[in-house]
Structures are given as C-alpha cells and as structure tokens.
C-alpha positions as CSV (number, residue, x, y, z in Angstrom):
1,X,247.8,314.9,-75.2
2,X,249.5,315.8,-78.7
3,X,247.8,316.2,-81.7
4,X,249.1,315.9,-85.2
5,X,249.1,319.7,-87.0
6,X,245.9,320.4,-88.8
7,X,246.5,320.8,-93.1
8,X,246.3,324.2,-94.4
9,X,243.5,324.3,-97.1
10,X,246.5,324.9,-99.6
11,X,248.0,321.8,-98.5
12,X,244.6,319.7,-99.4
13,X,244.3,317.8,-102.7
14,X,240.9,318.5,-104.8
15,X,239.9,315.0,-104.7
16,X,240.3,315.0,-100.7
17,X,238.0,317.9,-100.2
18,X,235.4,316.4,-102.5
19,X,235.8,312.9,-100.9
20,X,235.6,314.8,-97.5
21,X,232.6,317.1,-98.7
22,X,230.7,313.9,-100.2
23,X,230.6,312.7,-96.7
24,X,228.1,314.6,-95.7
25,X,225.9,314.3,-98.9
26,X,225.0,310.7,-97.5
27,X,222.0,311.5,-95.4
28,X,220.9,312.0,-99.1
29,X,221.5,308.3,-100.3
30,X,218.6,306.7,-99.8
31,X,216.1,309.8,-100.7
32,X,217.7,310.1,-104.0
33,X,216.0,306.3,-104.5
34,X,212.4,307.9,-102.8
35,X,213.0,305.2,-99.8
36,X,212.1,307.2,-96.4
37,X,214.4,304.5,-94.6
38,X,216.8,306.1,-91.9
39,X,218.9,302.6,-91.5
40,X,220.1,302.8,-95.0
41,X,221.0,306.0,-94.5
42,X,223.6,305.4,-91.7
43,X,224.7,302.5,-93.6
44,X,225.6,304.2,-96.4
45,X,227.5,306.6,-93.9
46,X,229.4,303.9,-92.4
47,X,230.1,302.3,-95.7
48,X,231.7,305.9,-97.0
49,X,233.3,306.1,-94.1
50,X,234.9,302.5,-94.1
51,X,235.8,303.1,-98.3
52,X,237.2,307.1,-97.4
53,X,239.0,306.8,-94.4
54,X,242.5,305.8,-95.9
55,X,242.5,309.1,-98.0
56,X,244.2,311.0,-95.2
57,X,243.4,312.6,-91.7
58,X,241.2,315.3,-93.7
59,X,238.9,313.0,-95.1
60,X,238.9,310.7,-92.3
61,X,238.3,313.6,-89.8
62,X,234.9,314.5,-91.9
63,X,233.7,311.1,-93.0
64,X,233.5,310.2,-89.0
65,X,232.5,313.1,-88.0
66,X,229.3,312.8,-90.3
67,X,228.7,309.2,-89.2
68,X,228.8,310.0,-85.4
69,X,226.4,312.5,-86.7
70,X,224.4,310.2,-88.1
71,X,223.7,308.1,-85.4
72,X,221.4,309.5,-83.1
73,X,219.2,311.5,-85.9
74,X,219.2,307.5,-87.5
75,X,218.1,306.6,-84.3
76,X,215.4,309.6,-83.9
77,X,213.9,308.5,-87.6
78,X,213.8,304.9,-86.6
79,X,211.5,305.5,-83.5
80,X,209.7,308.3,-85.5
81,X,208.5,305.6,-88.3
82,X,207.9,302.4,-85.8
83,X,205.8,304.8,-83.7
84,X,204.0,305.9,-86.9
85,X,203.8,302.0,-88.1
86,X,202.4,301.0,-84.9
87,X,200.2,304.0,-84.5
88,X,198.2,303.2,-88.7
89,X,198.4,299.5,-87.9
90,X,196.7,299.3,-84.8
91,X,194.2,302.2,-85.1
92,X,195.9,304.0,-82.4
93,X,195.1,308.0,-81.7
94,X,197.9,310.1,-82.6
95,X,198.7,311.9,-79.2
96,X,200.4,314.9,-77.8
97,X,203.5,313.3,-77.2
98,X,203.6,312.0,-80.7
99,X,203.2,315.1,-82.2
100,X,205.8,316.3,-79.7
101,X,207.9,313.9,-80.9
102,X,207.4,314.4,-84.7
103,X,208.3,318.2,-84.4
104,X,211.7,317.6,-82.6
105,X,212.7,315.0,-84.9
106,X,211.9,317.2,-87.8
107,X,213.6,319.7,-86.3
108,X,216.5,317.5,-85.1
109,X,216.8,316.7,-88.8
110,X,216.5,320.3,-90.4
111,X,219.2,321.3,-88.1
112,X,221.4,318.4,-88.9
113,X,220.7,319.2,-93.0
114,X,221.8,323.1,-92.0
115,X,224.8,321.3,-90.1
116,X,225.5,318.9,-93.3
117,X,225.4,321.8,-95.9
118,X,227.8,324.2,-93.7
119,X,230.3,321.1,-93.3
120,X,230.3,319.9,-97.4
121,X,231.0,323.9,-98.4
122,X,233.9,324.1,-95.4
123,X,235.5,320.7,-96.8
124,X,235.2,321.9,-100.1
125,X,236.9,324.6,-99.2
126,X,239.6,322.4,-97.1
127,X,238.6,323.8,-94.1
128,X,237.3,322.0,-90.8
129,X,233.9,322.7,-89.4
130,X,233.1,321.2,-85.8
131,X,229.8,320.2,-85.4
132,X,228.9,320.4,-82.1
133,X,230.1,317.3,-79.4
134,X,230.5,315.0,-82.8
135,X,233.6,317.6,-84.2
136,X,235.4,317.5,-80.7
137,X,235.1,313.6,-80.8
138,X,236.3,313.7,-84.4
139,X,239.1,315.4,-84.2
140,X,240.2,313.6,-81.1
141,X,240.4,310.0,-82.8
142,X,241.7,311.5,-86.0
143,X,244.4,313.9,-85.4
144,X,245.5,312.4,-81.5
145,X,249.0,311.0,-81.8
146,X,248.8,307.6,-80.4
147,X,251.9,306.3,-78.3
148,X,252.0,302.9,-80.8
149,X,252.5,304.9,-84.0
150,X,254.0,307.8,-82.4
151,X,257.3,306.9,-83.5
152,X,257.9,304.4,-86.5
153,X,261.7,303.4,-86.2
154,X,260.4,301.6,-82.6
155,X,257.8,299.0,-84.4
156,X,258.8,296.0,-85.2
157,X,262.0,295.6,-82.8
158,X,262.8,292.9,-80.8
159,X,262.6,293.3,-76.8
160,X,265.4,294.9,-74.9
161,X,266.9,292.4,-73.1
C-alpha cells in the first residue's frame, strides 16, 4: 500500500499546527460551560473535525485521530452517568462492579487527557504523535494514496473504447 510522504514540521504553516493542536482541546468544550455531558463532547469533536479537515493532511490526520479517540471514552462516560442516573433515581446500592467501573473510566479518561496534552504540544510543534490503535487508523485514511485520486490527469476521461 503507498502512502503520501509525511510534512517536515518546517514545511507546516502556524495556523495548521494550531488548527491541528486545537483538535484535541475539544474534550474541553463542554467543561468550559460546567456541563458534565460526554455527547456534547464528541460532537463538538466531529463538528471540528468536519470544519478542519480541508486544511490539509496534517490537520486532517490529528482532527480524526482525536475523534476516533473520542469515541469509546464518550461511550465509557455515557454508561458511567446512566448507571449513576439509574442508580440516585431508583435508590439502588452502589456495588462493586460500579465502583469498578467508575475507577476505570476515570482512569480511561486521565489517560486519554495525558494522551490529548502530549498530542496538542507534538502538533504544535508540527510533529505527529500516534496514539495507540486510533494513530495507526489515522494515518491510514489520511496519508493512503487511494487508486481514484492517485493520478489526476485520468479523472474525468471518457471510456477507452
């Protein structure tokens, strides 16, 4: 499979590396208005990503890669406040496994915010900065040359006859 050649941090623009770096500053949308709401969180991800992702492969590359990051600790949150919901509203005991499960989501989410700092500071750099599984996927659907654009001069021709 060919890839297209990865930017030099020379080669990257200032306004790409803060576009690319802001990317990650969107687990932080919502808290800055004091709502504890996870869906607004990867909303506001997919909304960056959808606005960013014409600014070039660089910015592209990080905006996805911090919305396929996004996903499952969204998804982690979400079950974390239904089970607490459902736990105060129906005067249920708060049990081992739901203890269990509040420590590795707060966990899950620390290591995500360690993950999210380390990637804004590398993008503002210009560098790249693979997050585990989500970089590999990333960088696969940004910077793989697809056989459709691979060659320009061949789009938009009439059929050999």
């Amino acid at each position: 499979m060919n890839y297209h050649p990865l930017p030099q941090p020379d080669e990257i623009g200032i306004r790409e590396r803060e576009d690319a770096m802001g990317a990650y500053f969107m687990m932080f949308a919502t808290a800055a208005l004091g709502l504890p709401l996870p869906i607004l969180n990867l909303i506001a991800a997919i909304v960056y990503y959808y606005v960013n992702r014409s600014r070039g492969r660089f910015v592209q590359f990080h905006t996805l890669q911090s919305l396929y990051s996004q996903i499952p600790l969204s998804l982690l949150n979400i079950g974390l406040i239904v089970w607490l919901v459902l736990n105060l509203v129906k005067d249920l005991v708060f049990t081992e496994l739901f203890w269990g499960y509040l420590i590795m989501t707060a966990v899950a989410n620390i290591v995500y915010l360690v993950y999210s700092i380390i990637g804004a500071v590398r993008a503002r750099k210009g560098h790249f900065y693979y997050f585990v599984f989500f970089g590999k996927l990333a960088y696969a659907q940004v910077y793989r040359v697809r056989a459709e654009r691979a060659s320009p001069e061949q789009i938009n021709k009439p059929p050999k006859l």
